[in-house]
C-alpha positions in Angstrom: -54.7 -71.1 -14.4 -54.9 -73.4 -11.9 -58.8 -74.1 -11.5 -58.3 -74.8 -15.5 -55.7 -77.0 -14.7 -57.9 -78.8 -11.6 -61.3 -78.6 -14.3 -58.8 -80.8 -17.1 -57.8 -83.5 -14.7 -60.8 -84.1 -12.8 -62.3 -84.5 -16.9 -59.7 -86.9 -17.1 -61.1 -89.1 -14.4 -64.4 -91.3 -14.3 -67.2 -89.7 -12.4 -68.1 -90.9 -8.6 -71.5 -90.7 -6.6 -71.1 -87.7 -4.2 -71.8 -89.9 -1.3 -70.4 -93.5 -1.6 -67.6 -92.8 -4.2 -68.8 -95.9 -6.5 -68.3 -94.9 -10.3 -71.0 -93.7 -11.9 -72.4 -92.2 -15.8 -71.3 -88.9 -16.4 -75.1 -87.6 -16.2 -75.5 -88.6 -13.1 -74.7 -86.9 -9.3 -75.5 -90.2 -6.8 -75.6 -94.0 -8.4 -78.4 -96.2 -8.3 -78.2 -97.6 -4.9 -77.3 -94.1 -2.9 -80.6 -92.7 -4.8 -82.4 -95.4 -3.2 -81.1 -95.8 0.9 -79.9 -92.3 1.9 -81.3 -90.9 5.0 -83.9 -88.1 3.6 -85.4 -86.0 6.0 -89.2 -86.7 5.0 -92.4 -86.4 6.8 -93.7 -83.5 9.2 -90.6 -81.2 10.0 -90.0 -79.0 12.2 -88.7 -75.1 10.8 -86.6 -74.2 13.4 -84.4 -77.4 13.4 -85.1 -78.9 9.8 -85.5 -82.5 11.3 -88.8 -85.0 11.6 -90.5 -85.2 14.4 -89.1 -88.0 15.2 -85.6 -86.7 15.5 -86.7 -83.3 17.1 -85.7 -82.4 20.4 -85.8 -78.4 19.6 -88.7 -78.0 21.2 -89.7 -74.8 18.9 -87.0 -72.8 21.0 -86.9 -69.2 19.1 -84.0 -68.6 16.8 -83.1 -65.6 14.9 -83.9 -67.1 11.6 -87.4 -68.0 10.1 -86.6 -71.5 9.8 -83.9 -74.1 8.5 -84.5 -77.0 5.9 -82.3 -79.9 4.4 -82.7 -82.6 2.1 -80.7 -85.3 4.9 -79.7 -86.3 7.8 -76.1 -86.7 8.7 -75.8 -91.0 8.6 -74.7 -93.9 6.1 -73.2 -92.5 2.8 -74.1 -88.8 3.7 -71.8 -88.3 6.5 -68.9 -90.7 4.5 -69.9 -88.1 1.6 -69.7 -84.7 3.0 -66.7 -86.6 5.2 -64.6 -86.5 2.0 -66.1 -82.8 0.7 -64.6 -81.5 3.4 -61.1 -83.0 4.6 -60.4 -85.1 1.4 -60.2 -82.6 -1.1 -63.2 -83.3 -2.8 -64.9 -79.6 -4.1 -66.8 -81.5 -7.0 -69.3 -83.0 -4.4 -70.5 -79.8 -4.1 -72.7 -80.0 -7.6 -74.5 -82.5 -6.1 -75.0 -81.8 -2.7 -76.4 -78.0 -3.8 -78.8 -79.9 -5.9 -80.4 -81.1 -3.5 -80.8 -78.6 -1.0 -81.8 -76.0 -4.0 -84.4 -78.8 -4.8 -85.0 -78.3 -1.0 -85.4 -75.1 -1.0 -88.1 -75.0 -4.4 -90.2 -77.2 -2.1 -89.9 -76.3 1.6 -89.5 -72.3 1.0 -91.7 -72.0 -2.3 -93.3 -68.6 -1.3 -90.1 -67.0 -0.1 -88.5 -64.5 -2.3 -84.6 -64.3 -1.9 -82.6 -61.1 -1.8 -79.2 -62.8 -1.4 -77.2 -66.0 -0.3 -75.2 -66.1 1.8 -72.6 -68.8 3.6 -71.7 -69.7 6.7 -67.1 -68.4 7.1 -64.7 -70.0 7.4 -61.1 -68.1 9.2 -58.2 -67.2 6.4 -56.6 -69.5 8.0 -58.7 -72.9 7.7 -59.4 -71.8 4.0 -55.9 -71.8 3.7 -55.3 -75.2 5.1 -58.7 -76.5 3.4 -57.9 -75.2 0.0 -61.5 -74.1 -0.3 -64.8 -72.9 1.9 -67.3 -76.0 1.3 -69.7 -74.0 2.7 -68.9 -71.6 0.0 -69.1 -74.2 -2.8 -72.7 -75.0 -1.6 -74.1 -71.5 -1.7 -72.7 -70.9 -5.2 -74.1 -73.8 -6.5 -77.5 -73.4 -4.9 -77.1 -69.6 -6.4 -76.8 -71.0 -9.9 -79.5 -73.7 -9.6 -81.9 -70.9 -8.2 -80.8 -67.4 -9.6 -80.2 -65.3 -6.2 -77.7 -63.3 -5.9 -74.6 -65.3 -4.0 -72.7 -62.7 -1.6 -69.1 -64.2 -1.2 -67.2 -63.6 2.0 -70.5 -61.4 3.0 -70.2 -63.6 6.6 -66.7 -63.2 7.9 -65.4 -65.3 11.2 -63.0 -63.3 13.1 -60.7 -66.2 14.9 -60.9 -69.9 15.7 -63.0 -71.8 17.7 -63.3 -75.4 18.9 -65.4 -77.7 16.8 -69.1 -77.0 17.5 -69.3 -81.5 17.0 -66.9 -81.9 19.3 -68.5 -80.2 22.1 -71.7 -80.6 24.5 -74.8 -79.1 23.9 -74.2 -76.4 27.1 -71.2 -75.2 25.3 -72.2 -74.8 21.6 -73.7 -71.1 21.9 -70.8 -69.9 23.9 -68.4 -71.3 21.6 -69.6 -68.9 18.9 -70.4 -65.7 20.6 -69.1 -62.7 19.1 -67.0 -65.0 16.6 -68.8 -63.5 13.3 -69.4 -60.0 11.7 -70.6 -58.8 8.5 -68.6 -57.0 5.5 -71.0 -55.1 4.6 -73.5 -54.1 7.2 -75.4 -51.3 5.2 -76.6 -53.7 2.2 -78.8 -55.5 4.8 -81.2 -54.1 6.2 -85.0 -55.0 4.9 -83.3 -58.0 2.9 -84.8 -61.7 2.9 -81.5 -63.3 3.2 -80.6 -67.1 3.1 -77.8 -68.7 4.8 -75.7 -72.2 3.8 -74.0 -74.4 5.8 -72.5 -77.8 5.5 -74.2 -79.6 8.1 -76.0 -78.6 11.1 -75.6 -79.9 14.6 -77.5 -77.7 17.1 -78.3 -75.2 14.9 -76.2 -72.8 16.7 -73.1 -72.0 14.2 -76.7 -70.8 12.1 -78.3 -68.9 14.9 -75.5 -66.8 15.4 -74.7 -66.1 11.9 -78.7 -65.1 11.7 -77.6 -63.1 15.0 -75.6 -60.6 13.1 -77.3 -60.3 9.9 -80.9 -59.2 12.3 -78.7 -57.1 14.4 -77.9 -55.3 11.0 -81.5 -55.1 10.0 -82.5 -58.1 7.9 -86.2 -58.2 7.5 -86.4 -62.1 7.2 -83.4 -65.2 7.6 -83.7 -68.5 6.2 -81.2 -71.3 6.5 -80.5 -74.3 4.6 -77.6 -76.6 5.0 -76.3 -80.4 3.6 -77.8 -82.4 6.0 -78.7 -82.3 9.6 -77.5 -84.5 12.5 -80.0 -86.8 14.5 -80.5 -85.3 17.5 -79.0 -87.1 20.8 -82.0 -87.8 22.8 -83.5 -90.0 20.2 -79.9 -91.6 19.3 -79.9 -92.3 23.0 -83.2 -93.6 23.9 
């Protein structure tokens, strides 16, 4: 009753570009001007951190997932974007955002065959305060777009942790140890899985999630997410 009720007013309302909030035609998921100046990733990538070469400072170090891909980088109108999916109560971002990143997908992991997708967890509790899992919105839509199989609440996070952006690079992977499981640990094993997350800083809220599903037997992980952040040593130089 009360997603109809959040479907009819938002139906009510003129349509806004995803990223800079401008008004836009109801056909449409980005206006004009965002479609022209957001901050693709584009050119040679590298798989393990899903930036240019430019902006890699990853130096190939092994993960437990095959590789990771996203359509942008986290700047201009994509960070105010995904800014307001996640603490401004904005869920209908998602349509667009998955569009890209299953378009992403179709073009960075053509050959891969999918068993299930999976999302990156949120606690009860942040859901709670959230309203929603935008990870979770992603994931669906990108399950839609592609036809895999979307596992909700597959990934569970067992407590809280401090913001992975808030924190140095030392303390990023220690911040997340032991912090996920998996709900069902026997409908892994030998599946190509694919995980989704909002944006990715270090890659290692990914890596850990990729952790548990190889500890469970996965035979390949993949990871897509939103966008990913420029890394510091070029920002810095």
């Amino acid at each position: 009753m009360i997603e109809a009720l959040r479907v009819f007013v938002y139906s009510l309302l003129p349509k806004r570009c995803a990223y800079c909030g401008r008004v836009i035609p109801s056909n449409r998921l980005m206006c004009y001007d965002c479609e022209k100046k957001l901050p693709r990733v584009t050119g040679t990538v590298c798989v393990k951190c899903g930036r240019g070469k430019e902006y890699c400072s990853c130096k190939g170090v092994e993960k437990y997932f095959i590789s990771l891909v996203a359509p942008f980088y986290f700047d201009g109108n994509v960070r105010k974007g995904i800014h307001a999916f996640k603490f401004r109560r904005s869920p209908d971002n998602a349509e667009a955002y998955s569009f890209e990143m299953a378009r992403t997908i179709k073009e960075r992991f053509g050959d891969a065959e999918f068993d299930f997708i999976v999302a990156v967890p949120m606690t009860d509790k942040s859901k709670k305060s959230r309203g929603y899992n935008q990870c979770s919105l992603l994931a669906e839509g990108i399950s839609k777009k592609l036809g895999i199989e979307y596992k909700p609440d597959f990934l569970v996070k067992l407590y809280e942790t401090e913001k992975q952006h808030g924190l140095p690079y030392y303390l990023r992977k220690g911040n997340l140890t032991g912090v996920f499981d998996v709900s069902e640990p026997s409908y892994v094993k030998d599946k190509t899985v694919l995980i989704c997350d909002d944006v990715s800083t270090s890659g290692e809220t990914l890596n850990e999630c990729a952790k548990m599903l190889w500890l469970h037997g996965a035979k390949e992980i993949y990871c897509v997410a939103a966008a990913v952040t420029k890394s510091e040593r070029k920002k810095n130089k």
